[in-house]
Each structure stands twice: as structure tokens, then as C-alpha cells.
N, C-alpha and C positions, 0 to 999 in steps of 0.2 A: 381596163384592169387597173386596179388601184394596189400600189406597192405600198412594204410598209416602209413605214417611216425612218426607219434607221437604213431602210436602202435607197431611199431618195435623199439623205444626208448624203451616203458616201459617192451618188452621181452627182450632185450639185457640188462635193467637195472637187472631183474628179474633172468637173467639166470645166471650175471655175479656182482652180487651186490656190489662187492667191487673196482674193473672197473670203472674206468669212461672214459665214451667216449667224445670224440667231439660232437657225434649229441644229448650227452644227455644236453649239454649247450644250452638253448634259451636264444636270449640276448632281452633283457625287452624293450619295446617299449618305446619312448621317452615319458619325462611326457608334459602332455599339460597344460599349464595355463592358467588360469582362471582372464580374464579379468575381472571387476565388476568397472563404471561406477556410482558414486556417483550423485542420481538426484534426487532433491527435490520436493517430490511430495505435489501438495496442496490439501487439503479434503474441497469439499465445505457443509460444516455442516449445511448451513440454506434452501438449496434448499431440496425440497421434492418430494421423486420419488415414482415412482406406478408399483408396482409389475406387473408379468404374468396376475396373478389371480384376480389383483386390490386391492391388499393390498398397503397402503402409508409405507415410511420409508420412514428417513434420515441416511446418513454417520456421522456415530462419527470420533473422532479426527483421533481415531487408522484405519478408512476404513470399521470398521464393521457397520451394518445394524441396526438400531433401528427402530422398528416399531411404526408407530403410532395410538393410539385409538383412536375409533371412540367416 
């Protein structure tokens, strides 16, 4: 039965702790960067939308939901 590979590292680490091998180095996967795209978003605040259920709200400045009473 052939083990995989990262669990014959941790028996070889285990059996031989003070060892180090070659296969117990993983070299780290390169970092990825993170693009982010600066876009100005507009909130249109005076228009009035209607929920699922038919509840009215409008969008405050911040994009949250203020509902309207009846």
C-alpha cells in the first residue's frame, strides 16, 4: 500500500525528528495580488423602491435601505 506523500513526510519527520529532509521542505505557493479598482459609486436617495412583500424603501447615502411608512 503506497501512502501519500505528505503522510510519509509526517512519519519520516516523526520517526527521525531531528532530520531534516528534502521532502519535508514545501516551497509556498506564490502570493497572489489583489487588484481593487477605485469606482465611484452614486446612491440614488430620492427614488423609491418596493420590496418582495411590497414594502416602499429608499437607499440612504451609505446604500442601506430605509423603509418608508405608511
Amino acid at each position: 500500500m503506497d501512502f501519500p506523500k505528505w503522510f510519509a513526510n509526517i512519519l519520516n519527520r516523526n520517526a527521525r525528528p531531528d532530520q531534516e529532509t528534502q521532502t519535508d521542505i514545501i516551497p509556498e505557493p506564490p502570493a497572489l495580488k489583489i487588484v481593487q479598482e477605485a469606482t465611484a459609486m452614486t446612491i440614488d436617495t430620492s427614488t423609491v423602491f418596493t420590496g418582495p412583500k411590497g414594502g416602499k424603501y429608499r437607499l440612504n447615502s451609505k446604500g442601506k435601505k430605509v423603509y418608508l411608512s405608511a
